[in-house]
C-alpha positions, 0 to 999 in steps of 0.5 A: 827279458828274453833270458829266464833267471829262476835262480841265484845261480842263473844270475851268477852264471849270467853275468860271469858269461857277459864278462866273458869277453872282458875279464878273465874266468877267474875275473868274471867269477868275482865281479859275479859273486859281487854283483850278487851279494850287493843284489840280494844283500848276503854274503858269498858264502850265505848266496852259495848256500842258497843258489838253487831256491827259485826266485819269487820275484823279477826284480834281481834279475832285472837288477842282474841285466842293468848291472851288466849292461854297465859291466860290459862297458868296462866300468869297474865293478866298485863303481857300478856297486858304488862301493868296496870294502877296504880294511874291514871298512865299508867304503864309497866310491865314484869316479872322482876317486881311486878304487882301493887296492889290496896293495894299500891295505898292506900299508895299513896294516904295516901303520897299524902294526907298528904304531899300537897305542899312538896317540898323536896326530896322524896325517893323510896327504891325498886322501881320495875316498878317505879309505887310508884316514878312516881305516887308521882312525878306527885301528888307532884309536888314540890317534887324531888323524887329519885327511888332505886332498886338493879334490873338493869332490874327493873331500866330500866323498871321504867325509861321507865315508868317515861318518859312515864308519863313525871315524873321526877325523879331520878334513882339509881342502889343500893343494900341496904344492901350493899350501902354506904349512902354517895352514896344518897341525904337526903330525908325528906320522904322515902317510901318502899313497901318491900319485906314481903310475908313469905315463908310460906305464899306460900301455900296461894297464887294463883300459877300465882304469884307464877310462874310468878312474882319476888319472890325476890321482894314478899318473904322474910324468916320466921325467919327474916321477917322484914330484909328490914325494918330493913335495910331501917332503918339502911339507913334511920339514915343518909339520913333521915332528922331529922323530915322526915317521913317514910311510909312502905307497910307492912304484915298485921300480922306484924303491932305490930313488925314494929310498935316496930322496928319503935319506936326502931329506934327513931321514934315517931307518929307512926301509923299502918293504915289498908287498904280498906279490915281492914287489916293493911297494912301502918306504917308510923313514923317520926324520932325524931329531 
């Protein structure tokens, strides 16, 4: 290896100069502060303290080339690591799932604030990795949650998930547009980060989505943007429970038509909430009784 990494730092510094051409500064300084933390098993703050102790051994930094190496690539660093961290959950990624954003952990959060002591059936339409399920599962306690994909490869992963972060719940291998609602256990709270990316929004993205992620699970056409919402909703007349609330993840330049579809399906108290960045983001509603 003809550069010499003695130090925490080196490495540190090794892989933010890779990235340089790919990401940001202040991009390559993250990926390189997680890549390090997976590689010696510490925390940002604990390796900070400790950059400047001589390494003994070569395996990290041999580590620290290979996970470079496939950085460059543009591969998102959640699936070089093969893991994130969403909601205080550890979670399992591939590329056979969406990588977890910030954005849907604020609708956790909401979920969670709202419903303190649920304890009815909660169910997650498109689960993917399980991060929503299984972050609901654990913060709602009470709650019986049902997850729902189409993906057998994206069931599997979220079932690995569960069991990892001791969350029980339920799994079910389903197509929404194409399931019989008497396959499905009525809920009083429905939850889905849907597709709802449009295709034309392609041109604005970071090609390591792009490239590496589901685009079933990212796009959707721009003649026909809300097809899921509207299929949950069709679903949700038979097992939603009258008085249930539904929260949907949503493009934040659809807020006004999920907002008219809600209404148009018998919802009332419907609320459109923007996210950290002001960007509307969350429609919630609840169906009439």
């Amino acid at each position: 290896m003809a550069v010499k990494l003695q130090t925490i730092k080196d490495i540190r510094n090794y892989i933010s100069s890779e990235l340089s051409g790919l990401y940001t500064e202040q991009e390559s300084a993250t990926i390189s502060g997680i890549i390090v933390s997976k590689i010696f098993k510490m925390s940002r703050v604990h390796s900070l303290l400790k950059e400047n102790e001589i390494l003994t051994g070569r395996k990290e930094a041999r580590m620290a080339v290979r996970y470079s190496r496939k950085l460059k690539t543009g591969v998102p660093v959640q699936y070089v690591t093969g893991e994130t961290f969403f909601f205080g959950c550890n979670i399992k990624v591939n590329q056979g799932v969406l990588i977890p954003r910030p954005e849907t952990e604020e609708l956790v959060n909401l979920i969670v604030r709202e419903n303190k002591g649920f304890d009815g059936r909660i169910i997650d339409i498109g689960t993917g990795s399980g991060c929503i399920a299984i972050a609901l599962a654990i913060n709602l306690p009470s709650s019986q949650v049902t997850a729902i994909d189409k993906s057998k490869r994206a069931i599997k992963t979220a079932m690995k998930n569960a069991v990892l972060n001791n969350a029980d719940i339920s799994f079910l291998e389903a197509d929404i547009f194409n399931t019989d609602p008497s396959e499905i256990r009525i809920a009083g709270l429905i939850v889905s980060n849907p597709p709802y990316v449009r295709n034309s929004e392609k041109q604005f993205m970071h090609r390591n989505v792009l490239e590496f992620e589901p685009s079933g699970a990212l796009f959707v056409p721009d003649n026909d943007p809300l097809r899921f919402y509207r299929a949950i909703l069709s679903l949700a007349v038979h097992i939603l429970e009258p008085g249930g609330t539904i929260y949907f993840e949503i493009n934040e330049s659809m807020g006004k038509q999920v907002h008219y579809l809600l209404k148009s399906h018998n919802y009332s108290e419907i609320k459109i909430i923007k996210d950290i960045n002001g960007k509307e983001r969350i429609a919630k509603g609840r169906k009439k009784v």
